[in-house]
C-alpha positions in Angstrom: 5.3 4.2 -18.0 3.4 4.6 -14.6 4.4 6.2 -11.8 4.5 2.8 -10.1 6.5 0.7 -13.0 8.5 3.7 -13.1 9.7 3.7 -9.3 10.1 -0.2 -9.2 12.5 -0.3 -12.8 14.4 2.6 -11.2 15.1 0.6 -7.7 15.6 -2.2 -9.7 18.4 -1.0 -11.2 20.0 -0.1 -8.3 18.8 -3.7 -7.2 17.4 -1.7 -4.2 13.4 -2.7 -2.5 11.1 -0.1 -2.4 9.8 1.4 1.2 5.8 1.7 1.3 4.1 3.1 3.7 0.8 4.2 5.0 -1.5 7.3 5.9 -4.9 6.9 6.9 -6.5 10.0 5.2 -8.2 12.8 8.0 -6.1 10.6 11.3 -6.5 12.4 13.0 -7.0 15.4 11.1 -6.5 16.0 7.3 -3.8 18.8 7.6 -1.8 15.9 9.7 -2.4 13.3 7.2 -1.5 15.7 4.7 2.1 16.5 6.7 2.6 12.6 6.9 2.7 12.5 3.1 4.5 14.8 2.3 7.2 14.2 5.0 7.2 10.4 4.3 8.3 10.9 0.6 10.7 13.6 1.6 12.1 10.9 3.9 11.9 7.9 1.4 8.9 6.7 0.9 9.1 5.2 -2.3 5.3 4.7 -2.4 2.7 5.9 -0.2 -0.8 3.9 0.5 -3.3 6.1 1.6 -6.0 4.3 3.5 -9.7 5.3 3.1 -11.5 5.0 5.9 -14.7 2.8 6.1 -17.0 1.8 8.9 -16.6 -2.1 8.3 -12.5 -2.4 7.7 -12.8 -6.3 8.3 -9.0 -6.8 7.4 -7.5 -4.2 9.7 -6.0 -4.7 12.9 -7.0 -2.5 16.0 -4.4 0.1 15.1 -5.9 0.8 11.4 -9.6 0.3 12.9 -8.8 3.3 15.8 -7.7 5.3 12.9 -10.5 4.5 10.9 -12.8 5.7 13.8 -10.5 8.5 13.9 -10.6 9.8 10.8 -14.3 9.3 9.9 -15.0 11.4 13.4 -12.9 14.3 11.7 -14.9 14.5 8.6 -13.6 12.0 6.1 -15.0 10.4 3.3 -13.9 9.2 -0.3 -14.2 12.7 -2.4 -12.2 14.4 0.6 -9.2 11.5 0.9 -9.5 12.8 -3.2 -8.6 15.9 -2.5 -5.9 15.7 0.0 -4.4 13.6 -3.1 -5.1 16.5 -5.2 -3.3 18.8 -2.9 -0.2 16.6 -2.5 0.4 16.8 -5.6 0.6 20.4 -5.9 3.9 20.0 -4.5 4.8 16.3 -5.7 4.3 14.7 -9.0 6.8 12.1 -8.3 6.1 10.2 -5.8 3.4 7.0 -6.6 0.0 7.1 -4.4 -2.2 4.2 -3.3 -5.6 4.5 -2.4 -6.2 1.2 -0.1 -9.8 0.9 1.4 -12.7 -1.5 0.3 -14.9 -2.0 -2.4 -18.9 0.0 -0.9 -17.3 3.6 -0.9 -16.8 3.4 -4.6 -20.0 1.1 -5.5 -21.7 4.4 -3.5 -19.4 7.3 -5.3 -19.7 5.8 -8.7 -17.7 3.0 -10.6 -17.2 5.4 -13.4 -17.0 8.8 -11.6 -14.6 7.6 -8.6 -12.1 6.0 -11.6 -12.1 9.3 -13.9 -11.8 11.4 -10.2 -9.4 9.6 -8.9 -6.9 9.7 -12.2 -7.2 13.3 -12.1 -6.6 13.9 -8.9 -3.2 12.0 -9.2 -4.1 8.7 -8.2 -1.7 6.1 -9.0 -3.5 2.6 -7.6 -6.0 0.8 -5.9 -5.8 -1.9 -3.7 -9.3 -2.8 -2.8 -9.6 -5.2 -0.3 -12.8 -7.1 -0.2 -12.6 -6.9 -4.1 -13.5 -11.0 -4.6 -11.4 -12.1 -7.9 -14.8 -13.2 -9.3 -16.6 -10.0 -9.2 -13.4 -8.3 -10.6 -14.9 -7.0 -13.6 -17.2 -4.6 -11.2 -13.7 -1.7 -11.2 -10.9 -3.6 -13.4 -11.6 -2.9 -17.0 -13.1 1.1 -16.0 -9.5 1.4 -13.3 -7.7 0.4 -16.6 -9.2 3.0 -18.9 -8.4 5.6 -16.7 -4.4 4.3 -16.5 -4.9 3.3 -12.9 -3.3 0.4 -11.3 -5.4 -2.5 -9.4 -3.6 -4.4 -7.3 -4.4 -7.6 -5.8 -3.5 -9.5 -2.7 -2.2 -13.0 -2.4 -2.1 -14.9 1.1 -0.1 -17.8 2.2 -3.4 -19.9 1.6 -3.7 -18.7 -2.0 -3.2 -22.1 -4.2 -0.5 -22.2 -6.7 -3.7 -23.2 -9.5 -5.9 -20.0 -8.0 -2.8 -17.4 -8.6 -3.3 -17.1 -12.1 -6.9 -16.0 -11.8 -6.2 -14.0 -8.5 -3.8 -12.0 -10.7 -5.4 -12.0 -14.3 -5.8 -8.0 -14.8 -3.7 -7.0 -12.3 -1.0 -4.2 -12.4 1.2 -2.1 -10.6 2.7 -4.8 -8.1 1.1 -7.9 -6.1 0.7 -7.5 -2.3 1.7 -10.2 -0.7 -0.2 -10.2 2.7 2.8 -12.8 4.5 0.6 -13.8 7.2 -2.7 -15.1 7.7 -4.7 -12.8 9.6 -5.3 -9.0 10.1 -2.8 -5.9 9.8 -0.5 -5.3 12.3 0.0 -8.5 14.8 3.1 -10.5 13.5 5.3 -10.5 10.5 6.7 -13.3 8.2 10.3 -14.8 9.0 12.8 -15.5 6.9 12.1 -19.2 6.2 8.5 -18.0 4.8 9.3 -15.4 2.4 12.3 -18.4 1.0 9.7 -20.5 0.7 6.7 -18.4 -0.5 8.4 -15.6 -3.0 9.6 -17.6 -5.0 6.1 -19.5 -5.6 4.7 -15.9 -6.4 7.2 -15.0 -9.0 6.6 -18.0 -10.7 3.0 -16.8 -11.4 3.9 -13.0 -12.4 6.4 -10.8 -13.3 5.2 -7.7 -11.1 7.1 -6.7 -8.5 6.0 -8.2 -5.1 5.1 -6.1 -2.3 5.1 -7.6 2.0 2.9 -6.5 4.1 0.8 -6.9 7.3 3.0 -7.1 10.1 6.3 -5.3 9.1 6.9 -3.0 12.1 11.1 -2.7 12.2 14.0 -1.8 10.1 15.4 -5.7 10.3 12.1 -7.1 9.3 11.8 -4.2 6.3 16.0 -5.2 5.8 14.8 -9.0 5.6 11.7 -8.7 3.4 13.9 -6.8 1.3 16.4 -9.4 0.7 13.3 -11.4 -0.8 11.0 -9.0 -2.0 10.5 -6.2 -4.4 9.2 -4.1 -1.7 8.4 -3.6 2.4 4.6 -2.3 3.8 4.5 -0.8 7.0 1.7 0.4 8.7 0.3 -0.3 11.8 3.6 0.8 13.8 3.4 4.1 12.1 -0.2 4.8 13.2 1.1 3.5 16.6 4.0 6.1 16.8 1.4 8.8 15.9 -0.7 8.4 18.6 2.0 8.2 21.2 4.2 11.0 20.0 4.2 13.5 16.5 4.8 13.7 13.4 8.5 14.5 13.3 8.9 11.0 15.0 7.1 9.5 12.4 8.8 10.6 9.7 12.2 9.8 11.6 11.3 6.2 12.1 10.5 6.2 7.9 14.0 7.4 7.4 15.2 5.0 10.2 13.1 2.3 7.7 14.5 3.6 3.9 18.1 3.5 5.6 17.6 -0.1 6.4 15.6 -1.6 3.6 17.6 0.6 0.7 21.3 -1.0 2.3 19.7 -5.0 2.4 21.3 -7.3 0.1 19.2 -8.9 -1.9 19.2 -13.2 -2.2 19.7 -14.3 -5.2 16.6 -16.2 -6.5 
């Protein structure tokens, strides 16, 4: 079993959601990025994303783009944000890593080299975001060989007849992006993830992830009650900037606390 369908079977036991978060790799430095990680899963992180930073990150909000900027200034690039994961998991082999980012980097590493790189640097997934569904075979069947997990997004405007297809190959869990737009400006309500979940989970049986726009423990607590699992992002990158990294990982806790105690609404 994966590292990723391991952590979602074991929360599902305790019919808990899983906390995601984010790191953008080298923001703004990679020795912070690499404190983030390791201090988000020592403060209950279930899984971590790690964003790759890329000069044309049309689905990010201004947060995610400013640490984009950020990151690339201090020296990133796709074999580096490798190696911080190889490094992590010096100290962690338990915790599941995403690599989020967008589909040139690896065309330009290597299809190939970046898949058998990235398993043995620890990688668990990818989530790769201007991936189109039709051009899927370009990473799918090579990720797959080397036992690591593509995950795909849905969007409010994604047709219950295109699901099947959007999903076909998938693994790990589905990101559901609840809102149409970029990262970081507004979050789903209630009413939305009743209305929309439930549609999802009629087209899969992986474990469904919300994201883009989670910024609070209540909205984690409510997507919780729906969902398999709570992103948040942008409002971490925000409390970087403004303050440290031992605020950071205090607002995760503040996060696990409230999205591990939600009650979840029966389907």
């Amino acid at each position: 079993m994966s590292r990723i369908a391991g952590t979602f079977a074991a929360l599902k036991r305790d019919n808990r959601a899983a906390l995601i978060t984010f790191v953008e790799a080298f923001d703004p430095d990679r020795e912070t990025s690499l404190a983030l990680l390791t201090g988000m899963a020592a403060n209950g992180a279930d899984i971590i994303e790690i964003g790759v930073p890329f000069t044309d990150p049309m689905a990010d909000g201004p947060t995610i783009q400013a640490a984009g900027r950020r990151a690339l200034l201090a020296g990133a690039s796709l074999s580096g944000v490798l190696g911080l994961v190889r490094e992590f998991r010096t100290t962690n082999a338990h915790t599941p890593l995403v690599l989020m980012g967008y589909l040139n980097p690896i065309l330009s590493y290597g299809v190939q080299k970046f898949c058998a790189d990235a398993q043995a640097s620890g990688v668990d997934g990818l989530i790769v975001v201007d991936l189109p569904t039709e051009e899927a075979d370009l990473l799918l069947p090579t990720a797959a060989a080397h036992s690591l997990d593509v995950i795909r997004l849905v969007a409010p405007t994604t047709s219950d007849a295109r699901l099947p297809l959007v999903l076909e190959g998938s693994s790990g869990f589905v990101y559901y992006v609840s809102i149409t737009g970029i990262t970081g400006t507004r979050t789903a309500s209630a009413e939305d993830l009743a209305r929309d979940i439930p549609r999802i989970r009629r087209a899969t049986n992986l474990p469904i992830a919300v994201g883009f726009g989670v910024r609070t423990p209540a909205q984690a607590a409510t997507v919780a009650q729906f969902a398999d699992a709570a992103i948040v992002a942008s409002v971490l990158i925000e409390k970087l900037v403004t303050t440290d990294v031992a605020t950071v990982l205090q607002d995760v806790a503040a996060l696990a606390k409230g999205i591990h105690e939600a009650k979840k609404v029966e389907a």
